[in-house]
C-alpha positions as semicolon CSV with decimal commas, in nm:
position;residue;x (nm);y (nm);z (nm)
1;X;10,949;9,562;10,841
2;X;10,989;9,965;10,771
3;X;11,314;10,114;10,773
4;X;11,302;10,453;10,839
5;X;11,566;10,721;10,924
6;X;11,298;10,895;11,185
7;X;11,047;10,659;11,347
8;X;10,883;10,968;11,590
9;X;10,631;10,988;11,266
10;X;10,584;10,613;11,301
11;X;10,546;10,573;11,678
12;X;10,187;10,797;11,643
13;X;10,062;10,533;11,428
14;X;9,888;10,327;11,662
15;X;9,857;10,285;12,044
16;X;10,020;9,910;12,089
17;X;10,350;10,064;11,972
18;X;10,686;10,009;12,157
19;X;11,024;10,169;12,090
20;X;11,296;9,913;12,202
21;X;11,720;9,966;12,150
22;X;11,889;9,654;12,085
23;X;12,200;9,639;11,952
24;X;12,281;9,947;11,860
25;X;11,955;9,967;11,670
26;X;11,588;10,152;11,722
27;X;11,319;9,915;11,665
28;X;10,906;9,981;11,683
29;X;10,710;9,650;11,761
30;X;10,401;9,584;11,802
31;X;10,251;9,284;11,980
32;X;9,897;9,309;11,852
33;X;9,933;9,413;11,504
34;X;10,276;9,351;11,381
35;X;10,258;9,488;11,049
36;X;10,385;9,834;11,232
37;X;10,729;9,691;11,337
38;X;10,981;9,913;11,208
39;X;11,399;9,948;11,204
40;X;11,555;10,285;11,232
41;X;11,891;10,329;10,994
């Protein structure tokens, strides 16, 4: 997992992604190809 201060530049990356708040935090996932999940802060 990425962790980025800005995921906007990640997001573009490829179609399947999702931007999801939990927590308090930003997190990218990715169903079909995970290796793009990603943590903001």
């Amino acid at each position: 997992m990425k962790i980025k201060n800005s995921l906007r530049s990640l997001m573009g990356r490829d179609r399947n992604n999702r931007l999801v708040r939990r927590k308090g935090r930003v997190y990218i996932i990715n169903k079909k190809n995970p290796r793009y999940k990603a943590r903001q802060g």
